[in-house]
C-alpha positions in Angstrom: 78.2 130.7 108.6 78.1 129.6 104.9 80.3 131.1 102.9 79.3 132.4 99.3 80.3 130.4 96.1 82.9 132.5 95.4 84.8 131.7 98.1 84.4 135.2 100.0 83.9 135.9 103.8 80.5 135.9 105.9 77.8 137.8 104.2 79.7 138.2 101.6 77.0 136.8 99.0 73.9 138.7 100.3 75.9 142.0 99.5 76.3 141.0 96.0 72.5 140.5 95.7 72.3 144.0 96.9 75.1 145.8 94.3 73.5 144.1 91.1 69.5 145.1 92.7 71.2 148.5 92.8 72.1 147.9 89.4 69.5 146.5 87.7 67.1 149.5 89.5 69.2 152.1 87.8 69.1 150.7 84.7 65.1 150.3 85.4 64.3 153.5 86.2 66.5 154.8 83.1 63.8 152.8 81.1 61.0 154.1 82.7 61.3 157.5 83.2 60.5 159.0 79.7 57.3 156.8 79.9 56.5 157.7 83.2 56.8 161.5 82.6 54.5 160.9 79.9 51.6 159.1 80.4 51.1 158.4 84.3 50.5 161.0 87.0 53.2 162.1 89.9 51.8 160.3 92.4 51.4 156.7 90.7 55.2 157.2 89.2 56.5 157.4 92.9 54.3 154.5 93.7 55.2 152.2 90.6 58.6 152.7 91.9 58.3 152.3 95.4 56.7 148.9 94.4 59.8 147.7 92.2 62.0 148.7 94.5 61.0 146.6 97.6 60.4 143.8 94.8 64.0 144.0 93.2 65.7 144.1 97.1 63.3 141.5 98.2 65.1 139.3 95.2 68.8 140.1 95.9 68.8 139.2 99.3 66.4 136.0 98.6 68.2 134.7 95.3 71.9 134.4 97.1 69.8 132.6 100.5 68.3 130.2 97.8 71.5 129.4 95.8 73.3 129.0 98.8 70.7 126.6 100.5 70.7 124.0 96.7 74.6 124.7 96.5 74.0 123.0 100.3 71.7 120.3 99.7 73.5 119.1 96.1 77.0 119.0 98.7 74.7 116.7 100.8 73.8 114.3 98.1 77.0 114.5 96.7 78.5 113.2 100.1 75.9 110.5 100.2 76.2 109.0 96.9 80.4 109.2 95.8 82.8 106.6 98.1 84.9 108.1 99.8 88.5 108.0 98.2 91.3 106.0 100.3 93.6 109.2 101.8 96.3 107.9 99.6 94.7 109.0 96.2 96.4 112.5 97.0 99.8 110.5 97.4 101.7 110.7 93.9 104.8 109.0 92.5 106.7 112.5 93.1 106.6 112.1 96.9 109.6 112.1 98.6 108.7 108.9 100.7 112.2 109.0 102.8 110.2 111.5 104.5 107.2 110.1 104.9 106.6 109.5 108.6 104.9 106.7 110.2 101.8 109.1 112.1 101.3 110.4 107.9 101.1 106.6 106.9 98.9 105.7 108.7 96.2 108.4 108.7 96.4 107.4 105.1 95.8 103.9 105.1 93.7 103.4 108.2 90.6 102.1 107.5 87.9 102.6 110.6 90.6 103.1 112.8 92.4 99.9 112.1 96.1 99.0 110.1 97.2 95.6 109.1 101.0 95.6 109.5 103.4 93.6 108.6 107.5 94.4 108.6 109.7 93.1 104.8 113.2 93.3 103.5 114.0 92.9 100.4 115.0 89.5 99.8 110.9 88.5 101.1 109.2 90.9 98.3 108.0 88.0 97.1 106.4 86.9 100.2 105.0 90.2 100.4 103.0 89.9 97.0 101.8 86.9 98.4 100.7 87.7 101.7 98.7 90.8 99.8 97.3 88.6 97.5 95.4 86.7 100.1 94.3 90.0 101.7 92.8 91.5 98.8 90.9 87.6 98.1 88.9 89.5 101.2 88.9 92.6 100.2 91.4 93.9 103.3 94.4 94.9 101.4 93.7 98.7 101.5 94.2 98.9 105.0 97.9 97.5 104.8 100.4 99.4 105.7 104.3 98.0 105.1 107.1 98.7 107.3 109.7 98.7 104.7 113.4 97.4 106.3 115.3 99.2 103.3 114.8 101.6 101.0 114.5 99.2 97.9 111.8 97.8 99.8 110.0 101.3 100.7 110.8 102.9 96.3 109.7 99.2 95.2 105.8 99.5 97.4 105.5 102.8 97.0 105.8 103.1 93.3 103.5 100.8 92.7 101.7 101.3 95.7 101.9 104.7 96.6 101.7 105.2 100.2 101.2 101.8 101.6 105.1 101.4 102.9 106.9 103.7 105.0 110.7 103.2 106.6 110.8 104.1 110.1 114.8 105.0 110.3 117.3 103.7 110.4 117.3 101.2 107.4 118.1 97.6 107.2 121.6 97.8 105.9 120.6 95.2 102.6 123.3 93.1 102.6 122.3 91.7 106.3 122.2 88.2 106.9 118.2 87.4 107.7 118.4 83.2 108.2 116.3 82.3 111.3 118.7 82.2 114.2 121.3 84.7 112.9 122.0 87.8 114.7 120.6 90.1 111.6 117.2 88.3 112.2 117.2 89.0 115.8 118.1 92.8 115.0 114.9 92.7 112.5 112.2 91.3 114.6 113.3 92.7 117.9 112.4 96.6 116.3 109.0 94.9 116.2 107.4 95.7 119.3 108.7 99.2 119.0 106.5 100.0 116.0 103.6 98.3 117.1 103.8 100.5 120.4 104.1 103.8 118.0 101.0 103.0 116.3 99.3 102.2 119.5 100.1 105.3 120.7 99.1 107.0 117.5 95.4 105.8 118.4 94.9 103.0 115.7 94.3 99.2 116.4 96.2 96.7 114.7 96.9 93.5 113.2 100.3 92.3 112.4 101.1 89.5 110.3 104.4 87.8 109.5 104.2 87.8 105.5 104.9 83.8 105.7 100.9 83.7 106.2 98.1 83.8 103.9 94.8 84.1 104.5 92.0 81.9 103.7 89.1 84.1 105.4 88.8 87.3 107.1 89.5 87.2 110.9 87.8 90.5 111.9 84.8 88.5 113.4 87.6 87.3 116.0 88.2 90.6 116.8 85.3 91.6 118.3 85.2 91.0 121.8 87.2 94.1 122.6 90.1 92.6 124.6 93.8 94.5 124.8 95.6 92.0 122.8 94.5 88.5 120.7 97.3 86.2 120.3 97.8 82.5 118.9 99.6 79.4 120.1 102.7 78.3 117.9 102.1 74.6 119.1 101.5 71.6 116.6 99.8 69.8 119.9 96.3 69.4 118.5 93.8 71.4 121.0 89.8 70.8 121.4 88.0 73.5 119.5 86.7 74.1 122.6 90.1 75.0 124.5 90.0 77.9 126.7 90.9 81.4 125.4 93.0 81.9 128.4 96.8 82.5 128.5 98.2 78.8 128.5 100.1 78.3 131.7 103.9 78.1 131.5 106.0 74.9 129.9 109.1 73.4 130.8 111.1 76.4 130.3 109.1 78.6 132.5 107.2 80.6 129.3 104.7 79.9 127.1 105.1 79.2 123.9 103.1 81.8 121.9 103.6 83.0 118.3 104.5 86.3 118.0 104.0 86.6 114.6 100.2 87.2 114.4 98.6 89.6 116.7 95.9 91.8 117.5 96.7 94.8 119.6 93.9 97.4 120.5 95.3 100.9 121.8 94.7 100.4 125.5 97.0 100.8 127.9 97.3 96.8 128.6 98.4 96.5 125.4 101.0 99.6 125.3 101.8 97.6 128.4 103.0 94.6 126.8 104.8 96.3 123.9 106.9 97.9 126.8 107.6 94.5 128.7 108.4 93.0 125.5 111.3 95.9 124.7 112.4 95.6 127.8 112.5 91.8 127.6 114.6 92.2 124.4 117.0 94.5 126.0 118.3 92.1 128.9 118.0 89.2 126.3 120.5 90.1 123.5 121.6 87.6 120.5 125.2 86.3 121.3 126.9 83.4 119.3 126.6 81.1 122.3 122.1 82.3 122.7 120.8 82.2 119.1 117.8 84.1 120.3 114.8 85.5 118.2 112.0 88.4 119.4 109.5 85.5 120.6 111.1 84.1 123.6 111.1 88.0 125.0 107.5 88.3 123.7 106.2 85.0 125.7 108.3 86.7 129.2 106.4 89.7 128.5 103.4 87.9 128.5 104.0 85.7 132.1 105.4 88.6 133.6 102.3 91.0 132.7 99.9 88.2 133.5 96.7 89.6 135.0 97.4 93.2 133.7 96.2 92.7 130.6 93.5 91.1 128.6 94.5 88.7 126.3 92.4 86.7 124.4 93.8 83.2 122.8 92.3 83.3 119.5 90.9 79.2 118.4 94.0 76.9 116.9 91.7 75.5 114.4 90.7 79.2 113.0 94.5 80.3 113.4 96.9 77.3 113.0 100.7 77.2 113.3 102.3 76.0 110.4 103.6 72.8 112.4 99.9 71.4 112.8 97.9 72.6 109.4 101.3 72.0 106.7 101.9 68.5 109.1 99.1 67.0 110.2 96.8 65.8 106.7 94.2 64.3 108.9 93.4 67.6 111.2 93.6 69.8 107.8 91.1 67.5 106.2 89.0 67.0 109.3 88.8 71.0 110.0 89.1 71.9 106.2 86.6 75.5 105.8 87.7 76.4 109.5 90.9 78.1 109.0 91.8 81.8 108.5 95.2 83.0 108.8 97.9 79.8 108.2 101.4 80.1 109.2 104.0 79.0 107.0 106.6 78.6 109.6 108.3 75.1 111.1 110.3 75.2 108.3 113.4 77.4 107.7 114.3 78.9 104.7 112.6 80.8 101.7 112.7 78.1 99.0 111.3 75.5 102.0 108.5 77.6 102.5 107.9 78.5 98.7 107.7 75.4 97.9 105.6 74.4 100.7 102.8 77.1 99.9 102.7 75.5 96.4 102.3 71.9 97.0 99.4 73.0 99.4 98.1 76.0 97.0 98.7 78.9 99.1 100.7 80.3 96.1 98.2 82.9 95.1 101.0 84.7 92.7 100.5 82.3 90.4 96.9 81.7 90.3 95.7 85.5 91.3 98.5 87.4 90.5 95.7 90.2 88.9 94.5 91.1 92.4 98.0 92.4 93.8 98.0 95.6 95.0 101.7 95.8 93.8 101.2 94.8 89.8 101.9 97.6 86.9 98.1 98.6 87.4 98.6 99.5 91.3 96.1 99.3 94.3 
């Protein structure tokens, strides 16, 4: 049922029409009458009226029908011809984004069902710019959502940004050691697979990224074969472009050796599979002082151990390189140079290391595209 412009109930138009023909007859017949005493005969009066009457109803129930149906049709075109505005537009800087859940963040930044996620502290904001940078070089940045480790993290985003970073509690305390093999790194990533299963759950597909990445192209065309989960090898061995897509059998340690840093995870139940055997990994594999362990080993059991239960798909090493073959090995990165997508900044530890190794191979997009980040004065 269409409801009148005015905002009223069912029907409610068409009984206006009626009240002002009503009217506007009165006011009609007040006109007419000394006339029609005057100069036409009894009969023809009652039929002159008649006539306008049926004429002036016939109008106030068609008028409202034929507003309503161009009120309609203008909504149509309207629809058709104005983009849609991101959900976060109605997000403001007067949001109180402490309680701002993760299901609300992501209905607003979802694009076509899918989030691009990555997880930041503080002292990697910079990273973060950088990372986003390279995304919006494809035109994919409005579709990242940031898991914000602290609060400085989530008011820095969010100001700027509004809506794009959410905290899922509780926060990063910010004075936590972070260096690769310290127990405040394991602590970080090993809350990883936990939000990736939340999202899963919420419906949504998604990407993560490590924010030590940039991309040079966008990977969606990778995406498409609709497996449960698309993962990449963290060797520097140099594999045929031809390899199989497979799950690599086991090394010398009994796991693989697959990066956990850049995954695609579609909301099936092999992949909400994984997410579980990779908490549980994480559980019965604590950090100690004497097992300097990280979230990856856990992820690679998860893998072996759900082999055969769920689809993976090994995207190509020359599209999705680790950062020990592309920053290492000249040749290959000359010899594959227009091939790559998403590089990995890692085999090297330490954020001046890695800074300095995105600028020698200028992956530094802050200081040559600093005007597309989503997190300038201007905002997204």
């Amino acid at each position: 049922m269409v409801r009148s412009a005015a905002g009223g109930g069912p029907g409610h138009g068409t009984l206006q029409g009626h009240d002002a023909a009503a009217s506007a007859l009165a006011r009609l017949s007040s006109s007419l009458k000394p006339q029609l005493g005057t100069r036409l005969p009894a009969v023809l009066s009652v039929r002159v009226l008649l006539f306008i009457l049926v004429v002036v109803l016939s109008l106030g129930v068609l008028v409202p029908i034929v507003s309503r149906s161009r009120s309609d049709l203008n909504a149509v075109r309207t629809s058709q011809t104005v983009p849609r505005l991101p959900h976060t537009a109605n997000l403001h800087l007067g949001t109180n984004w402490r309680r701002y859940s993760l299901p609300q963040a992501a209905q607003a930044v979802a694009s076509d069902g899918v989030l691009i996620v990555c997880t930041v502290s503080q002292p990697y904001l910079e990273f973060l710019n950088n990372w986003l940078i390279s995304l919006a070089r494809q035109n994919r940045h409005q579709a990242a959502l940031i898991i914000a480790e602290d609060y400085a993290t989530l008011d820095f985003v969010n100001t700027r940004w509004p809506g794009h970073a959410v905290l899922i509690p509780p926060a990063l305390h910010e004075e936590s050691n972070l260096r690769f093999g310290s127990q405040g790194f394991f602590n970080l990533t090993s809350r990883r697979p936990q939000y990736l299963l939340e999202i899963l759950e919420l419906g949504y597909s998604v990407l993560y990224n490590d924010v030590d990445m940039v991309w040079l192209a966008d990977p969606f065309s990778y995406f498409k074969n609709k497996r449960d989960v698309y993962i990449t090898d963290d060797m520097a061995m140099i594999k045929p472009e031809d390899h199989s897509h497979a799950l690599p059998p086991p090394g010398k340690n009994g796991r693989t050796y697959i990066c956990s840093c850049m995954l695609y995870l579609r909301p099936t139940e092999g992949a909400k599979l994984l997410m579980r055997a990779w908490i549980k990994e994480l559980q019965e594999r604590q950090w100690s002082p004497s097992h300097k362990t990280n979230d990856q080993p856990a992820f690679n059991w998860a893998l072996n151990k759900t082999a055969g239960q769920v689809d993976v798909y090994l995207l190509p090493q020359v599209a999705f390189p680790s950062g020990g073959l592309y920053f290492k090995n000249e040749t290959w990165r000359q010899e594959t140079a227009n091939k790559h997508v998403i590089v990995h900044n890692n085999y090297v530890v330490g954020s001046e290391k890695k800074l300095k190794r995105f600028r020698n191979h200028n992956l530094w997009f802050v200081e040559v595209d600093a005007g597309l980040s989503p997190l300038s004065e201007k905002g997204g």
